[in-house]
C-alpha positions in Angstrom: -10.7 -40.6 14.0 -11.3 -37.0 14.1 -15.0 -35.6 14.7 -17.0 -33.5 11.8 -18.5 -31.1 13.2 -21.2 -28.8 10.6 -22.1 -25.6 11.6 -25.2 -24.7 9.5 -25.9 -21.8 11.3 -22.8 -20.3 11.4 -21.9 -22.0 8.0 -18.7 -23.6 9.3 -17.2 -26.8 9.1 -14.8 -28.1 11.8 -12.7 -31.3 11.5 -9.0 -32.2 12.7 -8.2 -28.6 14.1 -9.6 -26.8 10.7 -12.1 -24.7 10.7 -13.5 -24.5 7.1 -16.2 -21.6 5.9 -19.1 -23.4 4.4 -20.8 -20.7 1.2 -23.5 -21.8 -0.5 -24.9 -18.1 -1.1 -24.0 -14.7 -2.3 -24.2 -12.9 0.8 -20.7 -13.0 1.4 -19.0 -11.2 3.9 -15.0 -11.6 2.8 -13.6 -10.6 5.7 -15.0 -13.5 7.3 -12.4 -15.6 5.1 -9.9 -14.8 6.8 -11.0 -16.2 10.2 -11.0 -19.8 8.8 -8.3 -22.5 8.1 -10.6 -23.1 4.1 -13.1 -22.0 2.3 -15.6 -24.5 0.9 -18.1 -23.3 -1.8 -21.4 -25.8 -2.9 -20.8 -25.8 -6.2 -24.9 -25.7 -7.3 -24.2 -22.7 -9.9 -21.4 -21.6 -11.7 -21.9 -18.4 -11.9 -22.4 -18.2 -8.2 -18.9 -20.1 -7.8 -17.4 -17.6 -10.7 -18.3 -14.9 -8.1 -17.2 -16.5 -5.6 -13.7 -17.3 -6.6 -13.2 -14.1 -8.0 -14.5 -12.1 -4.9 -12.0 -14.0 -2.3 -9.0 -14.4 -4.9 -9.3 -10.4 -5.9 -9.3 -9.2 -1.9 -6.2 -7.1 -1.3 -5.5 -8.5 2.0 -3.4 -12.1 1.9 -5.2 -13.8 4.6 -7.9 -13.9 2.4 -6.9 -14.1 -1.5 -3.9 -17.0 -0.7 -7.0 -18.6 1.7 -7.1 -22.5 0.4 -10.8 -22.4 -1.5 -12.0 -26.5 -2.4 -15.8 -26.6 -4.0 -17.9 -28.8 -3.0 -18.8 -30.3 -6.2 -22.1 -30.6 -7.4 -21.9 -30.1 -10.9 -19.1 -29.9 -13.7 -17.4 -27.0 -13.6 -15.7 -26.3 -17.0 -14.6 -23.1 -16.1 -10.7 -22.3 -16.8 -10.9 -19.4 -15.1 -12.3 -21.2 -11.8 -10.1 -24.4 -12.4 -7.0 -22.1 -12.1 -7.9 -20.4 -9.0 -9.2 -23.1 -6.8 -7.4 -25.7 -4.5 -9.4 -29.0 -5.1 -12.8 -30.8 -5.2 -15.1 -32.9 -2.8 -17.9 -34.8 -3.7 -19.1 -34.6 0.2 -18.4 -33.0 3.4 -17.2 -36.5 4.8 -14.2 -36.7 1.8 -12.6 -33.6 3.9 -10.1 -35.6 5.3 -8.3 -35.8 2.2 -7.6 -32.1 1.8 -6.4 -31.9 5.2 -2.8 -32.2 3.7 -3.0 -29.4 0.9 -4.6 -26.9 3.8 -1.7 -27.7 6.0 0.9 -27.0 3.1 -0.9 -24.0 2.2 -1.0 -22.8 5.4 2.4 -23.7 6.0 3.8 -21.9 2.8 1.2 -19.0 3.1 3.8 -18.7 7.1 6.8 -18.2 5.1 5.9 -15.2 3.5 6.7 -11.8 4.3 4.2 -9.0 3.3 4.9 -5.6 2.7 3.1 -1.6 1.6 4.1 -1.8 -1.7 5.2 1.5 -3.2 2.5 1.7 -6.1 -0.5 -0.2 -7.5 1.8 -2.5 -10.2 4.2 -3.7 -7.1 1.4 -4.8 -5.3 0.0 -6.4 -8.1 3.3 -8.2 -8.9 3.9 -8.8 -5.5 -0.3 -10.7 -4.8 0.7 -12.8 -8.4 4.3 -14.0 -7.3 2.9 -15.2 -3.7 0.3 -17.2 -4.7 2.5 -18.7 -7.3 5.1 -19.4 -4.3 2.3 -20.8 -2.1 0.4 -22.7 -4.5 3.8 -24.4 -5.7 3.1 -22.8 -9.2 6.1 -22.0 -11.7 4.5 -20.6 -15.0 1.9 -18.3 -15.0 0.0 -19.1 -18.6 -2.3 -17.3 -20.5 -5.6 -18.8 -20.7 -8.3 -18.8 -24.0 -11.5 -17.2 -22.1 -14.5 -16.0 -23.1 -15.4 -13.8 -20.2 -11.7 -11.9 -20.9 -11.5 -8.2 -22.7 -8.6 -9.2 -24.0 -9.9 -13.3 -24.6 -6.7 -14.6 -22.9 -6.7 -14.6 -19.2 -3.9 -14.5 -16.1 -6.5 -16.3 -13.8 -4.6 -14.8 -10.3 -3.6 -11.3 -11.9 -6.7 -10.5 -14.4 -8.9 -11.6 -11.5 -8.3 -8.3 -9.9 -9.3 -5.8 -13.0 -12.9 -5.3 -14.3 -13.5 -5.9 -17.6 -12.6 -2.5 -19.0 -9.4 -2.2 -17.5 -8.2 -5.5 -18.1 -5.7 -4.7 -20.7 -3.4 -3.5 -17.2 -2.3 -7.1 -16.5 -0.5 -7.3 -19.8 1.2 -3.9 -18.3 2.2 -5.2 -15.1 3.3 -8.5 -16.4 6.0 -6.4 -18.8 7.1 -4.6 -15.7 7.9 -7.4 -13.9 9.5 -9.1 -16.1 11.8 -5.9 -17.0 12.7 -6.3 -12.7 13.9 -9.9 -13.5 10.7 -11.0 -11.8 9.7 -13.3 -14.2 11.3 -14.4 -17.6 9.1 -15.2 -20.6 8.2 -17.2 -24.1 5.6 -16.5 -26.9 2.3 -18.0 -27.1 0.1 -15.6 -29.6 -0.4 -11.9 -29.8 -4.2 -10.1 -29.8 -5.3 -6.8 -31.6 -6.8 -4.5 -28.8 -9.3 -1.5 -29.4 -7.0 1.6 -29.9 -9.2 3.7 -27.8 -10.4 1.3 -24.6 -8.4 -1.6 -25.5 -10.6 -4.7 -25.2 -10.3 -7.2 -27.7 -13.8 -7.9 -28.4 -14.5 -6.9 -31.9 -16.7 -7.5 -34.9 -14.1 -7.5 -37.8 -16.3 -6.4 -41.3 -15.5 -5.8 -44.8 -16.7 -2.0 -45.5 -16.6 -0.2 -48.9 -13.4 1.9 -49.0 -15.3 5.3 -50.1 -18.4 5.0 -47.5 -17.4 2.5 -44.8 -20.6 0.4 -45.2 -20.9 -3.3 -45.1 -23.5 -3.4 -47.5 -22.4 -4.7 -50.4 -23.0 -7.1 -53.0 -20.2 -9.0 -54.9 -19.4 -10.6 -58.6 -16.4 -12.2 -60.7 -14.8 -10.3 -63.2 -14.3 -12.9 -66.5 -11.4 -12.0 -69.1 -12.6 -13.5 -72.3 -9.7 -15.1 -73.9 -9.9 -14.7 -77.8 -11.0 -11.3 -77.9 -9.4 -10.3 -74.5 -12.5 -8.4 -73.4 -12.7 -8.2 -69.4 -15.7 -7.1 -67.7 -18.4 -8.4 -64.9 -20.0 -11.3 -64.8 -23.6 -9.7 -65.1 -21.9 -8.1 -68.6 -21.8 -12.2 -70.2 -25.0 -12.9 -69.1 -28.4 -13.4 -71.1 -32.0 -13.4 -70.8 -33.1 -16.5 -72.7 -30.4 -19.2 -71.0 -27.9 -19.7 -68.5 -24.9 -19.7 -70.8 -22.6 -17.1 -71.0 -21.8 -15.2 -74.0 -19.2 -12.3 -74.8 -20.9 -8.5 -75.1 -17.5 -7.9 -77.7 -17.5 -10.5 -79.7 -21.1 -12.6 -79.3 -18.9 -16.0 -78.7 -20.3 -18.0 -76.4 -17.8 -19.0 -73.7 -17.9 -22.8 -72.8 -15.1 -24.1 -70.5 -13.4 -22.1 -68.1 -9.5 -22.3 -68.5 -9.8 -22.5 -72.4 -12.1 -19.6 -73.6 -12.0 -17.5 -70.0 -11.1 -17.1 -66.7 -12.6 -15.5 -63.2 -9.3 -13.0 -62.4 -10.7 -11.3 -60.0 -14.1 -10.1 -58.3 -16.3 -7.0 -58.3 -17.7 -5.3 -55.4 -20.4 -3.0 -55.2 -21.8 -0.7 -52.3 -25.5 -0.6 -51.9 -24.9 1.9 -49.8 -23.0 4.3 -52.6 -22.9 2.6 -55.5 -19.3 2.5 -55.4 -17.5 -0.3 -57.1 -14.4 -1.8 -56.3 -12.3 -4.3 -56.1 -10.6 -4.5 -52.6 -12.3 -3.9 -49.6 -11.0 -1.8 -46.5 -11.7 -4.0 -42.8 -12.4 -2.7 -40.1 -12.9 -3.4 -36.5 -15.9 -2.2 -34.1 -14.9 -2.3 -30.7 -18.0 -3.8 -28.8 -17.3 -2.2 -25.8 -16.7 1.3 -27.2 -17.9 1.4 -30.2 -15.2 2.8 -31.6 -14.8 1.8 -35.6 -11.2 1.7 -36.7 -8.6 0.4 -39.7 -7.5 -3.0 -39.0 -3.9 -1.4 -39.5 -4.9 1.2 -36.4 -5.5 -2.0 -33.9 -3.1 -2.1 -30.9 -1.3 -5.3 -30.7 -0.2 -6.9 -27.9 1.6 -10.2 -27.5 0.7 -13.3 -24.7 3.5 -14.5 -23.3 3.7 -17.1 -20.9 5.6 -16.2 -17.4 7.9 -18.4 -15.5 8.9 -17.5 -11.8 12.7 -16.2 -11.9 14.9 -17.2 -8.4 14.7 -13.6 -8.1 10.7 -14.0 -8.1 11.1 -16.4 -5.6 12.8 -14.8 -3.3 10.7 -11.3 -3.5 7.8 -13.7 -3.1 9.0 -14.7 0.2 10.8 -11.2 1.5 7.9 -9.2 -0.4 7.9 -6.9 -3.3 8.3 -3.0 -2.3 8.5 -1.1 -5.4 9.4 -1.4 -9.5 12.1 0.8 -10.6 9.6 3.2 -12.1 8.8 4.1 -8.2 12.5 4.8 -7.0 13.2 6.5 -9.8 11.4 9.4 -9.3 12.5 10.3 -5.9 14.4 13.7 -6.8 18.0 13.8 -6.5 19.2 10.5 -7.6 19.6 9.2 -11.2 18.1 5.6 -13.2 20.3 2.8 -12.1 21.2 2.5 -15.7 22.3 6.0 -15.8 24.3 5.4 -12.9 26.1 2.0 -14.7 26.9 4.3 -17.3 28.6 7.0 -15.6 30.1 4.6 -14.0 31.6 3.4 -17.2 33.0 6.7 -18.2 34.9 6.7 -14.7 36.1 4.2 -15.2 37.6 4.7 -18.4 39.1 7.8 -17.3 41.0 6.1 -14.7 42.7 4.3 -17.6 44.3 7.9 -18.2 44.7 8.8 -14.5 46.5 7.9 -11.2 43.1 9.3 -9.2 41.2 7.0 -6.6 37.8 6.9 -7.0 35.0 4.5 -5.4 31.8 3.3 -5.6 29.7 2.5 -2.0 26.4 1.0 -1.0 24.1 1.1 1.7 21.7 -1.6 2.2 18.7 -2.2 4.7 18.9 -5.4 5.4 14.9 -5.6 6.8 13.0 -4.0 4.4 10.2 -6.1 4.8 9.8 -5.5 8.8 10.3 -1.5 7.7 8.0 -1.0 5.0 4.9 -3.6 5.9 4.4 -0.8 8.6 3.7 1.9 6.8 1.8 3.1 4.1 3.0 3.7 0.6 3.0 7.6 0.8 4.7 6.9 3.7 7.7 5.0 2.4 8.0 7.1 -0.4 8.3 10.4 1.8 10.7 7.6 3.9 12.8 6.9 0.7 13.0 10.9 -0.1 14.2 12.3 3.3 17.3 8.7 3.3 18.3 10.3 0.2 18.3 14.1 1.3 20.3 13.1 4.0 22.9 11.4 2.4 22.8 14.3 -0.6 23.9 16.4 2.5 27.2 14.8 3.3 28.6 13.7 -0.3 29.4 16.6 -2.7 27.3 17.9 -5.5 29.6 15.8 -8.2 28.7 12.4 -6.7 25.8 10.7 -8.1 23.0 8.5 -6.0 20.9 5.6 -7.2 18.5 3.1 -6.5 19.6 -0.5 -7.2 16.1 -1.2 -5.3 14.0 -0.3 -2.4 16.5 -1.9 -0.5 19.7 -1.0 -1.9 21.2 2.6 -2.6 24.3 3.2 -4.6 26.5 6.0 -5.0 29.6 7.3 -6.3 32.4 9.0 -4.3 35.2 10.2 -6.9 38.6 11.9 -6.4 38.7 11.0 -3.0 40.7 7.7 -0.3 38.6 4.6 -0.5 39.5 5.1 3.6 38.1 8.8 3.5 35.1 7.0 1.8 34.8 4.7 4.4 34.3 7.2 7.2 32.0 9.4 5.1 29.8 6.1 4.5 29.8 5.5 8.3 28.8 8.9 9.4 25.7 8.5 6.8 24.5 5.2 7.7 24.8 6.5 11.8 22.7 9.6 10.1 20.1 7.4 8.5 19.7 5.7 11.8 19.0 8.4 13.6 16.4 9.4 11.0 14.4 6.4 11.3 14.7 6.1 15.2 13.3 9.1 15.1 10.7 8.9 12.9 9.7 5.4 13.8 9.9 4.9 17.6 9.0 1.1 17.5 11.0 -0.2 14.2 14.3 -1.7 14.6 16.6 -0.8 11.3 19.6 -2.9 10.4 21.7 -1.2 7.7 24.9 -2.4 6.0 27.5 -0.5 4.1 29.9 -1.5 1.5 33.1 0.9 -0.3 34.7 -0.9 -3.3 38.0 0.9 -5.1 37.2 1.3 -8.6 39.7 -0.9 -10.8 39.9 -0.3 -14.4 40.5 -3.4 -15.6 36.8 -4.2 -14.2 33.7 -3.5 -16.0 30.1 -1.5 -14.1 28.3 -4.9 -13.6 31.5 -6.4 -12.1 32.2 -3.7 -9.7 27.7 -3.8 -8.8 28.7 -8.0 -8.3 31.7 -7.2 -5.6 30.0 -4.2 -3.9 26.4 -6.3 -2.9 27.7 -10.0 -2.9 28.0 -9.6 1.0 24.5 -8.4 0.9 21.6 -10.6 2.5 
């Protein structure tokens, strides 16, 4: 049987080939994280293992936030938020035999994965969520009640990495990747957020609709049957009993349903002396301050996120860029633009005897490309590909990103063969560019020229010209 070895000094823990970093304090240096096989944290305080967890799970580098984390468990930990984002339990050091197994298929899943520079902040974000997902063998991300949250539900691995004013941003990037087919959804509730900071922590009150105060005391209104005289309750009351009688007609009113009834109620502001009947409510942000209509509160539904194939496999080849990124680059067009000029080409081949084609160029090793460069980098990378291909088409034909990975573009008027060779002469161009640029990265492209056909639709022709893709 393996030996346990305990390192207090070093706060290690060795056993079977592991090494596992023992934390029972705040003095944390992550980095260190990523040096060990585990991390185990002595679970004396929960807020000491809230800071923890969120510390090591909201690190931008993988070899530390998809690190297996197990608590050594000293007390009950009834935090969601912690549950979600650790690995296990152990009620001793001598128990850590049995998560030998869920470190080595951690580990072994954490191998798979290829990481890259994603263009901008929301692709890295999407990309951290969908790996850990893929590692920890997760398929729905759901939207946790928590009373630590801005926006009181929580996306344990994605909110993790916000503080507490900006945590209205993972409802953002959870929208944008589900619009890249990322991730597909279902309803679970919907919030009301602060129009001006958007946290949803705020005191709803009932405020006078002239002066906004609170203050404000509150009687029934009685309608007096026979005489059909309607006024507050203060107006049918007396000083020598409890009973009430009517200030029209002096009858005293007996049993509610037969000589009255309590329509309505009557509100008056201490503040202003107002009286009314309905009140206005607002909302005071806590965290702002801001007092608004509840009719000017932002809201925003939860949604629970399930893992698409599509997130599957950008979890394993890494996630580059949302469309939002490549569309910017100048000189190319939306890639739903480009489906619907597309469209109109191909209807006016119905009328026509012309040739005209779409083409594609893929890089088939994006991953091994971008993970070595910067996202400044890859942009300015991305803008110089398409300058050099704008160079050798004419100004009529149109260029689009399908991805990071993947440029279209249209060649109309012209051979499908003449296409061809033009493609060619651009993809040697595009080699040439990055050989030169990057002396130590080998680039794989490949090329594809399909004959528009009228009696195809856009999305049909997209299918036949990237099916051969990898």
């Amino acid at each position: 049987m393996p030996e346990l070895k305990v390192n207090k000094e070093e706060s290690t823990v060795e056993y079977a080939g592991f090494s596992f970093l023992l934390l029972t304090d705040l003095n944390l240096d992550v980095e260190k994280v990523g040096f060990h096989s585990a991390v185990i944290i002595d679970g004396h305080d929960r807020s000491f293992i809230r800071q923890i967890v969120r510390r090591i799970r909201s690190h931008n580098s993988p070899d530390i936030y998809l690190k297996p984390v197990f608590i050594l468990k000293g007390i009950n930990i009834i935090d969601p938020m912690v549950n979600k984002l650790v690995d296990g339990t152990l009620f001793s050091l001598e128990q850590i035999e049995l998560i030998i197994p869920e470190v080595e298929r951690i580990l072994t899943k954490t191998g798979e994965l290829h990481f890259t520079n994603s263009l901008s902040f929301e692709a890295q974000m999407i990309e951290k969520v969908i790996s850990y997902m893929f590692t920890c063998e997760i398929q729905d991300l759901d939207p946790i009640p928590y009373i630590y949250s801005a926006n009181n539900y929580y996306y344990p691995i994605l909110s993790v990495n916000f503080n507490h004013k900006d945590e209205h941003m993972a409802l953002d990037i959870l929208e944008i990747a589900e619009r890249e087919g990322v991730f597909d959804s279902s309803y679970v509730d919907k919030v009301y957020l602060c129009s001006g900071c958007q946290n949803g922590q705020l005191s709803y009150r009932e405020v006078c609709p002239k002066c906004g105060s609170s203050h404000s005391t509150t009687e029934d209104i009685i309608h007096h049957f026979p005489c059909a005289y309607v006024g507050p309750l203060s107006d049918f009351t007396n000083e020598i009993d409890d009973q009430l009688d009517c200030p029209k007609c002096n009858k005293r009113l007996r049993h509610i349903g037969v000589d009255y009834d309590k329509p309505s109620v009557l509100h008056e502001c201490k503040a202003c002396d107002h009286k009314f009947q309905d009140f206005n409510v607002k909302a005071k942000c806590l965290a702002c301050g801001q007092d608004s209509l509840v009719e000017q509160l932002k809201g925003r539904e939860i949604r629970k996120y399930s893992l698409t194939k599509k997130g599957q496999i950008a979890a394993i080849n890494g996630f580059v860029s949302t469309s939002k990124d490549i569309e910017e680059i100048i000189g190319t067009v939306k890639f739903d633009t480009f489906l619907t000029m597309l469209k109109y080409e191909i209807e006016r081949l119905k009328q026509t005897e012309g040739a005209s084609n779409i083409c594609a160029i893929h890089l088939s090793n994006p991953s091994q490309l971008y993970s070595k460069m910067g996202s400044e980098v890859q942009k300015v990378l991305l803008k110089d590909l398409v300058k050099v291909i704008r160079s050798n088409i004419r100004t009529s034909d149109i260029i689009s990103f399908q991805s990071s990975s993947t440029i279209v573009l249209s060649m109309n008027e012209i051979p499908t063969r003449i296409a061809n060779k033009i493609l060619t002469e651009i993809v040697e161009m595009l080699k040439r560019l990055i050989a030169t640029s990057f002396k130590d990265i080998s680039v794989e492209f490949e090329m594809e020229v399909v004959k528009l056909d009228y009696k195809l639709s856009p999305q049909l022709h997209i299918q036949q010209l990237t099916k051969n893709f990898g």
